[in-house]
C-alpha positions in Angstrom: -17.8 2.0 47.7 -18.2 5.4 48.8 -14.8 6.0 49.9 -13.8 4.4 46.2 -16.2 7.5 44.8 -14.8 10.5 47.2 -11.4 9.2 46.3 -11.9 9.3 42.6 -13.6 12.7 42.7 -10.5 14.1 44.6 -8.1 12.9 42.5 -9.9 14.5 39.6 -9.8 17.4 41.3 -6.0 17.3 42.0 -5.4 16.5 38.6 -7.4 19.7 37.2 -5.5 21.8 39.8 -2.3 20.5 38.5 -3.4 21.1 34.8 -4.3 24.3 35.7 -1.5 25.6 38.0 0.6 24.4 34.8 -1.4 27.0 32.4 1.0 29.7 32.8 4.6 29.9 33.7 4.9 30.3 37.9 6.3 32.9 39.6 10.3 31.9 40.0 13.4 33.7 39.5 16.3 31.8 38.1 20.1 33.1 37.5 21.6 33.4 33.6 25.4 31.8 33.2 26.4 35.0 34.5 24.6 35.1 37.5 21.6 37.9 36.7 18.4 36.8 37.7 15.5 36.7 35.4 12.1 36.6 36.2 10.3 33.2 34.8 7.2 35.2 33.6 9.2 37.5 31.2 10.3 34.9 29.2 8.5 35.5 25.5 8.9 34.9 21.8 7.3 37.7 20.0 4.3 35.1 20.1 6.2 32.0 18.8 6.5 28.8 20.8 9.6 28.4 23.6 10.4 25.0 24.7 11.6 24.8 28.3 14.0 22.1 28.8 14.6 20.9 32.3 18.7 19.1 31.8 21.7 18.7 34.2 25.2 18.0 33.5 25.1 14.3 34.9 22.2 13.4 32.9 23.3 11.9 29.9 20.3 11.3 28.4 19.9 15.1 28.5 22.9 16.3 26.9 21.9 13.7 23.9 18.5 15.5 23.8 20.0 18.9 23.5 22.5 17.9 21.0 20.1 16.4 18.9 18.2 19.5 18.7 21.1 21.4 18.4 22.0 19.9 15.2 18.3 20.7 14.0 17.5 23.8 15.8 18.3 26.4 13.0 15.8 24.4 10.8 13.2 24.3 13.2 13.8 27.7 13.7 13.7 29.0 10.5 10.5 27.3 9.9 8.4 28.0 13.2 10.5 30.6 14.9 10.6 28.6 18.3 13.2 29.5 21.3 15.2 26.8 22.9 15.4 27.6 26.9 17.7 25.3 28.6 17.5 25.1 32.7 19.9 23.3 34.4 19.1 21.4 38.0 22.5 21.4 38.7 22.8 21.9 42.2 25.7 23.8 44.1 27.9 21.3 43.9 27.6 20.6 40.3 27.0 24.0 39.3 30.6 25.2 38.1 30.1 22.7 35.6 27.3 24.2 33.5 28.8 27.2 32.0 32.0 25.0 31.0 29.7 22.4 29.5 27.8 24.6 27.7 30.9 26.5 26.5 32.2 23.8 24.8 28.8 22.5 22.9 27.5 23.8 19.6 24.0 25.4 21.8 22.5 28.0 20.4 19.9 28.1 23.1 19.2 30.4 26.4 20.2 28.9 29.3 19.4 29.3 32.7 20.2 28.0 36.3 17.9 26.5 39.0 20.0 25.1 41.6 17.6 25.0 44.6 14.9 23.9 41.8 12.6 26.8 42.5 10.9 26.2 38.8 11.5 22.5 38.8 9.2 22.4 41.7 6.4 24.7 40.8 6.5 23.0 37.4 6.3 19.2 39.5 9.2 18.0 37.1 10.7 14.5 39.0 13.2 13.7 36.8 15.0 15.2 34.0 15.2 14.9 31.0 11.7 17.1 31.1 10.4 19.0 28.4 7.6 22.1 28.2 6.3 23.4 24.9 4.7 27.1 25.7 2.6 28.7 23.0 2.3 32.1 21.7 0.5 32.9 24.5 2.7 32.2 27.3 0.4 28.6 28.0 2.3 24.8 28.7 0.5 23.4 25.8 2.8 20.0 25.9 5.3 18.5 28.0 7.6 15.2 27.9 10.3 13.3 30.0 12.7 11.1 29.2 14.4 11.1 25.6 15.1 7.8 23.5 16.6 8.9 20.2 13.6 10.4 17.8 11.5 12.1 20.5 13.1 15.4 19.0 10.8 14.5 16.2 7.8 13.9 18.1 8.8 17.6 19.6 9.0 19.0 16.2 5.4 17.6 15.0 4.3 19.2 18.5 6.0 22.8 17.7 4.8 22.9 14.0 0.6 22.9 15.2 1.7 25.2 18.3 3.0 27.6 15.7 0.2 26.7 13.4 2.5 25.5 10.7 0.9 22.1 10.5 
C-alpha cells in the first residue's frame, strides 16, 4: 500500500514537471529552408497566438492537417492574427524532400527544420502529427496529436479564447 502511495505521489510530481518544463518554449536551435538557424525562444507574434506544428513528409496524416488549415488560414488569420509554424522531423535522409514539398503546396506558414529532433525532444512529442498552441505570452497553452478530418476546428475554437476572441 505504501509503495501504491510513493508511486502515485511521484508520478504527480513528474507530471507537474512535464507541465511545467512545457510552460515556455525550450532552448533549441532549428535551421529555416535555407539553412539559417533560428533560436526557438525568438519566435513571437506581436502578442497573438503561434501554433507549432510538429509534420514530416511521410506522414500523411500531416500533410492533410496542414492543407486543411491552409485552405482556412487567411480566415483564421484575419480574425485572431495567429502564426502557423510548421517543423519538420524529417531526418537526413528525408530532408531534401521538405523544401520541394513545401514548394509545391499552397503554405503560407513558417517553416522550420529539426532533423536530429532537438525541439521534438525537449517538447516530449512521440509521434507526429503534434500540435502546440502558444499564447500571447510565449506559454504552451494547448497541444494535440493525431488529426482525423475536423480537428482543425477543434484548433480554431482553441485559438479564438487564446486570442480572446471567444
Amino acid at each position: 500500500m505504501r509503495s501504491i502511495a510513493i508511486l502515485l505521489v511521484s508520478l504527480f510530481g513528474l507530471s507537474l514537471a512535464t507541465a511545467q518544463n512545457l510552460a515556455k518554449l525550450p532552448a533549441t536551435h532549428l535551421s529555416t529552408l535555407d539553412g539559417k538557424k533560428v533560436d526557438v525562444r525568438k519566435w513571437s507574434n506581436e502578442g497573438k497566438p503561434i501554433i507549432i506544428n510538429f509534420w514530416a513528409t511521410w506522414c500523411a496524416p500531416c500533410k492533410k492537417e496542414l492543407s486543411a488549415i491552409a485552405d482556412v488560414y487567411d480566415d483564421w488569420r484575419a480574425k485572431t492574427g495567429v502564426k502557423l509554424i510548421a517543423v519538420s522531423i524529417d531526418d537526413a535522409r528525408s530532408m531534401a524532400r521538405v523544401k520541394p514539398y513545401v514548394d509545391g503546396q499552397d503554405w503560407d506558414y513558417e517553416v522550420y527544420l529539426d532533423p536530429n529532433g532537438d525541439l521534438k525532444r525537449a517538447l516530449n512529442v512521440n509521434n507526429v502529427p503534434h500540435t502546440f498552441l502558444i499564447d500571447g505570452n510565449g506559454d504552451v497553452v494547448w497541444q494535440h496529436n493525431n488529426y482525423v478530418p475536423g480537428d482543425e476546428n477543434q484548433l480554431f475554437k482553441k485559438v479564438l479564447e487564446v486570442a480572446g476572441k471567444k
